[in-house]
C-alpha positions, 0 to 999 in steps of 0.5 A, a space after each residue: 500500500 501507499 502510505 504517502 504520495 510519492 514524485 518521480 522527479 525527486 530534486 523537484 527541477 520539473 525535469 526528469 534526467 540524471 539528477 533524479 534517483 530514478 532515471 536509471 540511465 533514461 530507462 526510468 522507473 522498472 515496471 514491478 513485474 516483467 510477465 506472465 511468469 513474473 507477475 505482480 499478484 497481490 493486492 495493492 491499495 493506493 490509499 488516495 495517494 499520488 504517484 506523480 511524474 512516473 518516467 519509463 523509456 523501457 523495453 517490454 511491459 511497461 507501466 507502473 506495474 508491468 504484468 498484475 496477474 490473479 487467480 481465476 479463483 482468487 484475483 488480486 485487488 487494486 484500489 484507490 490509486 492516482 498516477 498523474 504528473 506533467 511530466 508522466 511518460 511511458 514508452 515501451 515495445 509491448 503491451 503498455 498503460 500507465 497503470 500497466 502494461 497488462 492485467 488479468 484475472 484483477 479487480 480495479 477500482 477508483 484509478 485515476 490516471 494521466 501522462 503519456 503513452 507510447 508502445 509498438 503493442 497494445 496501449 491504453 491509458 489505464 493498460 494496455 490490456 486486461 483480460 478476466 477482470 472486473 474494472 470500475 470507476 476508472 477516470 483517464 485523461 493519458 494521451 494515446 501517441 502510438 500502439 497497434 491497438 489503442 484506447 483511451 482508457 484500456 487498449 485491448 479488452 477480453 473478457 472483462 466487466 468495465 463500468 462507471 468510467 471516462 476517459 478524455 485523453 487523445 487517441 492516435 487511432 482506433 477507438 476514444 475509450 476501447 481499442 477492441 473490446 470482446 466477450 465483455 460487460 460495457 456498462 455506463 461507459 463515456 469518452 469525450 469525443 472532441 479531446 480524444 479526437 474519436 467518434 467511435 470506441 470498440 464494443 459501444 452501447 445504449 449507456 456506452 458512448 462519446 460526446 462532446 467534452 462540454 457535455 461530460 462536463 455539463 451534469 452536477 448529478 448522475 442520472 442526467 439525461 437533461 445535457 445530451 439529447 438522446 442518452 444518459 449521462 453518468 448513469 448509475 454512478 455513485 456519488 459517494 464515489 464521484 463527485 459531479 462538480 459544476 456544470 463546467 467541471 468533469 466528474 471526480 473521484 473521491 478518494 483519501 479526502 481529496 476529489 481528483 478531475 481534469 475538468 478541462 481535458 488538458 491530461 494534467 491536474 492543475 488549478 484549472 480543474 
């Protein structure tokens, strides 16, 4: 668990380079877990905390955690994190998110995630692929550079349950919140198209949609159905989790006392939010 939040840019200069513990002759942070066979398997609670500026140049799986693998029959849990930070950056050459590269048999909730992503394979904001889990809660605003299957939020989705999400970062190509999505429960689902630059998201839906940036940030409660005209937004999305806002302000997600949103889609928490 986190116990405090924690800056990659460790001397605080706003750069990340060889004067940071971390830079690790510019391949930056290792990923906790580097496959299948290698994997991070157990719980993990972020307790609300930030993990700021998060560096990674490496080859393989690549995130904060690089492969988290469960059980069928026990999945590993992974909760209340936020990985955020102008300056968070990951680059690899196979499945690649912020949080991690690829996740399975796992239940995540309450994320909230920005930065940058780049990958030869599979590349989302949140992972870039995740497979027999449970994933709920989950707000990304991490821009989408490259990868061979991109997504907003997750990059490649099997067999899996995704709700009360959003995602408003940039996407290359493929699709504003799911790449590919197969054999899955997409439920009450949003991406911004305008930010993302993405009219269409795999695996789409009657409560699984994109609209205009505006518009997300248009409801102070769930359930509005008011600030589209034909859909509703936020549906069935508790507010104990979420906080609405303004009606010029993205959802939050509360977590450690604190609300976490990028009310203006520009991938950074900042005093605009």
């Amino acid at each position: 668990e986190l116990t405090a939040d924690l800056d990659f840019d460790t001397n605080a200069d706003g750069q990340m380079n060889e004067l940071d513990a971390y830079w690790n002759d510019g391949e930056g942070w290792e990923p906790i877990g580097s496959s299948d066979s290698d994997a991070f398997y157990a719980d993990f609670n972020g307790n609300g905390h930030q993990i700021r500026n998060l560096y990674i140049d490496r080859a393989g799986y690549a995130g904060l955690f690089g492969y988290i693998l469960g059980a069928s029959i026990q999945p590993v849990k992974i909760t209340q994190l936020v990985i955020t930070g102008p300056m968070t950056s990951v680059t690899a050459s196979n499945d690649a998110g912020i949080l991690a590269g690829t996740i399975g048999y796992t239940e995540v909730d309450r994320v909230f995630i920005s930065g940058r992503v780049s990958t030869q394979r599979d590349a989302g904001g949140l992972a870039g692929e995740i497979y027999y889990s449970t994933v709920s809660n989950v707000f990304s605003s991490a821009d989408i550079l490259t990868g061979s299957t991109q997504g907003g939020l997750i990059g490649r989705l099997t067999n899996s349950t995704l709700t009360n999400s959003l995602s408003t970062g940039y996407v290359d190509s493929d699709g504003g919140l799911l790449g590919y999505s197969n054999g899955n429960n997409n439920a009450n689902l949003y991406w911004s198209t305008d930010t993302s630059g993405q009219a269409t998201s795999a695996g789409t839906n009657l409560s699984y949609f994109g609209a205009l940036l505006s518009e997300l940030q248009c409801p102070t409660p769930s359930d509005n159905s008011i600030c589209i005209d034909n859909g509703t937004l936020f549906e069935s999305w508790n507010s104990e989790v979420w906080d609405f806002g303004t009606s010029q302000q993205l959802p939050g997600l509360i977590m450690g006392g604190r609300v976490y949103r990028d009310s203006d889609g520009d991938g950074a928490l900042n005093e605009d939010d």
